[in-house]
VEXDO-954874 format. One record per residue (C-alpha): x, y, z. Coordinates in steps of 0.2 Angstrom, whole numbers, padded with zeros to 4 digits, always signed. Layout:
N
XYZ...
//
This chain:
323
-0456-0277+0056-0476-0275+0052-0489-0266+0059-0493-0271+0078-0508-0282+0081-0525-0275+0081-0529-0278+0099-0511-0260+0101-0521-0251+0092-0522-0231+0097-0531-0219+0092-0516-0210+0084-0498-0211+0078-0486-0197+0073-0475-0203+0061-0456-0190+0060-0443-0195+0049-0426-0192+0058-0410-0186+0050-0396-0176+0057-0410-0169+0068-0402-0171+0086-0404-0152+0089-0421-0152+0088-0429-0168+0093-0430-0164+0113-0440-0147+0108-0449-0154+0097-0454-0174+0108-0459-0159+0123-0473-0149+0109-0479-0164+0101-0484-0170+0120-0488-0153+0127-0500-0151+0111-0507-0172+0111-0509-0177+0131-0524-0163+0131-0534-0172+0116-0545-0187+0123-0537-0199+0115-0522-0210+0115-0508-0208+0104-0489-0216+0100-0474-0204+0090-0467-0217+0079-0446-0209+0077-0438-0217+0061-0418-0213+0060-0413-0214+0045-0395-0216+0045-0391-0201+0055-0373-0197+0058-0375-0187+0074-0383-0192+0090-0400-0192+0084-0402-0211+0088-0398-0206+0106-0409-0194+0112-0422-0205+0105-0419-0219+0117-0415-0210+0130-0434-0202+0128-0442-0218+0123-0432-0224+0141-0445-0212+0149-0460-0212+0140-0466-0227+0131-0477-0220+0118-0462-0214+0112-0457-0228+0099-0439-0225+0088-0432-0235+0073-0419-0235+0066-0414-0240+0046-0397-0248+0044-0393-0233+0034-0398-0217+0024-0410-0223+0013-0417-0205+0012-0433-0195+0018-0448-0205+0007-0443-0223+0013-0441-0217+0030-0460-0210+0030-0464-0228+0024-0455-0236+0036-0465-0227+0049-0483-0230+0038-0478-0246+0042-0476-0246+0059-0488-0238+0065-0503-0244+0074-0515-0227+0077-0533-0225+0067-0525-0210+0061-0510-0204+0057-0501-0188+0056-0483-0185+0047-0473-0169+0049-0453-0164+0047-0441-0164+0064-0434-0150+0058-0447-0139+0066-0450-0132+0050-0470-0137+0054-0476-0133+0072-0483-0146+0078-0497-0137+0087-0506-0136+0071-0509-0154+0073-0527-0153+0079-0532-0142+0064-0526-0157+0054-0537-0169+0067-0552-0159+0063-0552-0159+0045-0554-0178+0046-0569-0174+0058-0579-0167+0046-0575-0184+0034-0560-0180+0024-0550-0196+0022-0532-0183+0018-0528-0168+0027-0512-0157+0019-0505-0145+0025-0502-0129+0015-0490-0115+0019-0498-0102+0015-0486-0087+0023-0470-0099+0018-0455-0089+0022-0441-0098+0012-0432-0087-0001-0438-0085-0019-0421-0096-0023-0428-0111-0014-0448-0107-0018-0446-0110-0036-0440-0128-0040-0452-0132-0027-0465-0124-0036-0461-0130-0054-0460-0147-0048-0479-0144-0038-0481-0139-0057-0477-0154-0065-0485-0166-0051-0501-0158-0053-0503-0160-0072-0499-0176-0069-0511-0184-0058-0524-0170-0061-0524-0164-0042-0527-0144-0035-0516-0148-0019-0504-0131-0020-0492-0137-0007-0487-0155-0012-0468-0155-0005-0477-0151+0013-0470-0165+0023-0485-0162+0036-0501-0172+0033-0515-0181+0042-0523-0197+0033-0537-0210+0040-0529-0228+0044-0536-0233+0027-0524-0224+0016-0510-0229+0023-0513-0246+0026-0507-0259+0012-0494-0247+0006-0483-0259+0002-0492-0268-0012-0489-0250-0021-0470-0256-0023-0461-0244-0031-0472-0231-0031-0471-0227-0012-0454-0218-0018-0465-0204-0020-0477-0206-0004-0486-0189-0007-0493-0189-0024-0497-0210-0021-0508-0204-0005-0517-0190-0014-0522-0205-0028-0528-0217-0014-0536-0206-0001-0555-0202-0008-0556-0184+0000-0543-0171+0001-0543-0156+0011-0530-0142+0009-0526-0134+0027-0515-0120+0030-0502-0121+0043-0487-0110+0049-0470-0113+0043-0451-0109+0049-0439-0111+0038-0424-0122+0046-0410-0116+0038-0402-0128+0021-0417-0134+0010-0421-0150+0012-0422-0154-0006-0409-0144-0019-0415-0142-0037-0404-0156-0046-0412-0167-0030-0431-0162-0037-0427-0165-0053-0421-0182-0050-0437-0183-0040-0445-0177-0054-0438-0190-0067-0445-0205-0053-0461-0198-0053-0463-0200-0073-0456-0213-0074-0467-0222-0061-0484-0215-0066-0482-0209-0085-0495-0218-0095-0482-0215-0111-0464-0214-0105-0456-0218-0122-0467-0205-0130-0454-0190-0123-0439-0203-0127-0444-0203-0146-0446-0182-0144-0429-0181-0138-0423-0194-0149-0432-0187-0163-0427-0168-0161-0407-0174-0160-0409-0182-0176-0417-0171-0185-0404-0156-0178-0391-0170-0184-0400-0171-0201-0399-0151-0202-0379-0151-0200-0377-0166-0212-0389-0158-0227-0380-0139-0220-0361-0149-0223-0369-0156-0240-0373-0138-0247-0354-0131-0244-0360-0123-0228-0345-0131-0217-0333-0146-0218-0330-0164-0213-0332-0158-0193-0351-0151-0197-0352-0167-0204-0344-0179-0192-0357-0169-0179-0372-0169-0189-0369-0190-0189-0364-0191-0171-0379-0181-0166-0395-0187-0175-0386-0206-0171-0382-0200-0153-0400-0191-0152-0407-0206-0158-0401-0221-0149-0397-0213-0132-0410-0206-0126-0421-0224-0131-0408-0234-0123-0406-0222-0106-0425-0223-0105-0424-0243-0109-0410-0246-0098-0420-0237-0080-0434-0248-0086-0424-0262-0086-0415-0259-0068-0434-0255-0060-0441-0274-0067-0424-0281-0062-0425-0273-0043-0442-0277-0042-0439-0296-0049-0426-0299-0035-0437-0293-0022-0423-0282-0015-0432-0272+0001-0437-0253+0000-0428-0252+0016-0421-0262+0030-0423-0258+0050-0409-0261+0060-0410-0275+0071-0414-0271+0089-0398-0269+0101-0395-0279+0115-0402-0277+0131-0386-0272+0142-0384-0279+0159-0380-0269+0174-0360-0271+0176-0360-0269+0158-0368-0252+0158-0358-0249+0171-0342-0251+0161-0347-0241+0149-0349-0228+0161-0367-0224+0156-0386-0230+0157-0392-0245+0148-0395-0249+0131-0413-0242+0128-0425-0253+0118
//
């Protein structure tokens, strides 16, 4: 589906990536509401299930059944947290737009801090957890990865893995001309907004990390591959240091230092060394051109369900389909 017409417009949209999150979804519908219906403006919560197992999809209808700026979609399955966020840019039709987790992690009555950081003309509001309460065991990859992102697109945002944000239409629209990029919707919004403020907001930790380490590494690996001028130039390191370690063993096996096995692993590790890593690095570029060659989608929204008819609802012994 695209963006609604310009005539649908609001003034805002809340876009919440939904996962498993059927616990929390009814406190947190009531807090967005309570904080938003007293700000002059209107506003729409954009819900986008992403291949939730538990009953997540329900409450969702059953609140857009009684609210209509309530709007839920569904994807036809997990495709994770950054395409659902995308999913939601694109569907959204608000002059602004504010993203946040459903976990309740963020609170959502920090939302008009976020608002008036845009007031006073910042195109990016981030939130920043300055009295984050997570242990040190979940802190750190989250802030080696901060790290790595910040050398690499030359940003002083602390707090990039906060999933709560507030950005002017403009840089969220035509996100999907970024292509594979918007695979890492954070660091691409902090390259196309123009002004970025950091603001600090409260945060509750939820209970499992949303993002273990081996998933920030792979996260990690995306986002050099994605945005690295010179990719190749760590392949050659790595290919160059496992052949020059297999160059040791081999002249080490030469000078009586150990036998055939020192040798047979000096061979298999400088040639291992220096064709894997060129062809693992090769091979991902490969796959990328070919994905993006075929068109194959980012994601896919289910198609909406039927409406059901009374005697049908009836059978089923519950209210109608929602839409």
């Amino acid at each position: 589906m695209s963006r609604a017409d310009a005539g649908d417009t609001v003034d805002l949209s809340v876009v919440v990536p939904v996962y498993n999150n059927a616990a929390t979804l009814g406190e947190l519908i009531d807090r967005l509401l309570a904080t938003l219906d007293p700000l002059p403006f209107s506003f729409e919560l954009v819900f986008v299930d992403d291949g939730s197992g538990d009953a997540s999809w329900s409450v969702l209808r059953a609140r857009a059944e009684g609210d209509p700026r309530v709007r839920p979609f569904a994807l036809k399955r997990n495709y994770g947290s950054q395409s659902a966020i995308c999913a939601g840019f694109d569907l959204v039709r608000g002059k602004r737009t504010v993203c946040l987790d459903a976990d309740l992690e963020n609170f959502p009555e920090d939302i008009p801090a976020l608002l008036a950081a845009l007031d006073r003309g910042y195109e990016l509001a981030c939130g920043v957890r300055e009295m984050r309460k997570s242990p040190l065991w979940r802190r750190l990859p989250s802030a080696l990865f901060n790290a790595f992102v910040r050398r690499q697109i030359g940003t002083t945002v602390r707090d990039i893995g906060c999933g709560m944000r507030a950005m002017d239409s403009r840089v969220v629209h035509g996100l999907a001309s970024e292509g594979e990029k918007r695979r890492l919707i954070t660091p691409l919004l902090l390259k196309r907004a123009r002004s970025v403020v950091e603001v600090p907001i409260r945060h509750r930790p939820s209970g499992a990390p949303s993002h273990s380490f081996l998933t920030l590494l792979g996260i990690a690996f995306d986002f050099y591959l994605l945005t690295a001028r010179r990719p190749f130039l760590v392949a050659g390191v790595v290919a160059g240091a496992g052949f020059a370690s297999g160059l040791g063993l081999l002249v080490a096996a030469a000078l009586g230092a150990g036998g055939a096995a020192l040798a047979l692993a000096g061979l298999v590790l400088s040639v291992g060394g220096l064709l894997g890593g060129l062809l693992a690095m090769l091979g991902e570029y490969m796959q990328r051109t070919y994905q993006l060659g075929q068109g194959l989608p980012f994601y896919e929204l289910r198609p909406p369900e039927p409406e059901a008819s009374a005697e049908e609802a009836g059978l089923r012994g519950g209210p109608g389909v929602a839409r």
